[in-house]
C-alpha positions, -999 to +999 in steps of 0.1 A: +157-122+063+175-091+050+172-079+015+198-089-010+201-068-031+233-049-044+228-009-047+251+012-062+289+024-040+295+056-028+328+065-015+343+050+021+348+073+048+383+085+055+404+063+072+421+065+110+460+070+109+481+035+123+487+030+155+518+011+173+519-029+166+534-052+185+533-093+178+505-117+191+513-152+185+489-176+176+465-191+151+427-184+152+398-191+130+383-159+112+349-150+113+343-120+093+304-102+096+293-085+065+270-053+074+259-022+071+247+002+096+216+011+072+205-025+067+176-029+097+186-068+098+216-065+110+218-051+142+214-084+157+242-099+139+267-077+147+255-082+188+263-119+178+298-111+166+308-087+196+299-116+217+319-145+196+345-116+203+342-110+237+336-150+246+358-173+218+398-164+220+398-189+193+384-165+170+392-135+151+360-116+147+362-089+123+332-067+113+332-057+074+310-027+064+302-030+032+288+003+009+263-013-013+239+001+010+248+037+014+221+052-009+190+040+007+189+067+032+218+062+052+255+063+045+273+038+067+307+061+079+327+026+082+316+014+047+345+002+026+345-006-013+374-028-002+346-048+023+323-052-007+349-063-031+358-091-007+323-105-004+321-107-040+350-130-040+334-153-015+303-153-037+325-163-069+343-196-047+315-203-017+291-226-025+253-212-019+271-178-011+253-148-024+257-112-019+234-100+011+234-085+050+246-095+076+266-127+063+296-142+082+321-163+066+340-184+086+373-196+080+373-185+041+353-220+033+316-215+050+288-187+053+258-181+071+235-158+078+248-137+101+218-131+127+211-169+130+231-184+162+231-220+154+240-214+119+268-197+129+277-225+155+277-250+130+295-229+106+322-219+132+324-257+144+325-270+106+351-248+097+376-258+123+368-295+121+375-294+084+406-269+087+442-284+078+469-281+102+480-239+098+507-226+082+532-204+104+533-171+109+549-148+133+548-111+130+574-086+141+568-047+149+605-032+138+614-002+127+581+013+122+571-016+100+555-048+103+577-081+093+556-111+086+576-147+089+553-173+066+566-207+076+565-237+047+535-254+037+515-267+007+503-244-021+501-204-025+484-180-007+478-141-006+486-122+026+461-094+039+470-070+063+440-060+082+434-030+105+401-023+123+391-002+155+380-018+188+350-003+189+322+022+175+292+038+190+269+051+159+241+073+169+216+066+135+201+093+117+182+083+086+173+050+070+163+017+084+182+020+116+171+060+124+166+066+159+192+035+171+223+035+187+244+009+171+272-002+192+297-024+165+329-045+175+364-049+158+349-024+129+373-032+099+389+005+087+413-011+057+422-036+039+454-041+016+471-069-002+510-073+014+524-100-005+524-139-018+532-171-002+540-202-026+546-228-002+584-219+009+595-197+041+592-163+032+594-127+056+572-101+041+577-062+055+549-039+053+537-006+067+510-014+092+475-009+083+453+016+091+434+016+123+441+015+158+446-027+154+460-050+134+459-083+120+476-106+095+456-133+072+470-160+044+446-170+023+443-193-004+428-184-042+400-210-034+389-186+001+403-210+023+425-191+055+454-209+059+469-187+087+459-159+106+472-139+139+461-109+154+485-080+160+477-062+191+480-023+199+516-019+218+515-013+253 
């Protein structure tokens, strides 16, 4: 079980400039991996999410490196204040959620420990038998910017505009890891707020995020994900 313990940030690494978006249609159910590269626990976890990737299309897998653990001997070059801040907010609205690596939340609404397989099953199958019918979204690449269409639905919601790298092969030189090679999946590079939704049709533009993907999420105050699409690299 990995330590959970939060250290002290250090300032993310430098982000990749955008690349061209163009719209995928379609709703799937997020699964988002809390790690580090210097946590020795996780490792397995994120082997785990590269496979969800590479075998669910139903899922959006996406790997968030958080930078709590920067000063214990490594410092993790995806690491992203932005990634810790988020799983802080699931630890304020999940129940039983703490701060810790590797955790995946699935869907907004459940966590689990992010190296245990039929946790994450059960989590991953909870979630989507508990999830409410989506709200709409379609997302346009036009004029250098992104338009997101939020269809109607019930309540109000934030969107997220995500962009992450395919992925990462880290040769490890210090810390828990030293002496690994950690190949990670769908690494998460940024992570900014676009917008609200309060239950009426509404088209949101926005530059496109920074990495070489993109993807769109609606979430609710409560955590919940009431929409997500992925939006692939053009060509």
């Amino acid at each position: 079980m990995p330590a959970k313990r939060l250290l002290s940030a250090v300032g993310a690494a430098g982000l990749l400039a955008h690349a061209a978006f163009a719209a995928a249609p379609g709703q799937k159910t997020v699964v988002e991996l809390f790690t580090s590269q210097a946590c020795s626990s996780c490792p397995p976890a994120d082997a785990l999410l590269a496979e969800l990737q590479r075998t669910r299309p139903d899922l959006l897998a996406l790997d968030f490196h958080v930078d709590y653990w920067n000063r214990t001997g490594w410092a993790d070059p995806y690491s992203l204040a932005a990634a810790t801040e988020r799983q802080r907010r699931y630890a304020g609205v999940l129940e039983g959620a703490g701060v810790y690596t590797p955790q995946m939340v699935i869907g907004g609404t459940t966590q689990a420990v992010g190296s245990d397989r039929a946790a994450v099953s059960a989590a991953i199958a909870s979630a989507q038998a508990s999830r409410t019918l989506p709200v709409p979204l379609a997302v346009e690449w036009t004029g250098g910017r992104l338009a997101v269409s939020i269809g109607p639905g019930e309540g109000s919601a934030t969107l997220w505009l995500v962009g992450f790298d395919a992925r990462h092969v880290t040769p490890i030189g210090r810390g828990e890891n030293a002496g690994r090679v950690l190949t990670e999946v769908n690494v998460v590079r940024s992570l900014r707020e676009a917008g609200r939704w309060r239950g009426a049709p509404v088209r949101i533009d926005a530059a496109p995020p920074l990495g070489e993907r993109g993807a769109v999420l609606l979430q609710a105050d409560d955590g919940r994900i009431l929409g997500a699409s992925e939006v692939p690299t053009a060509g």
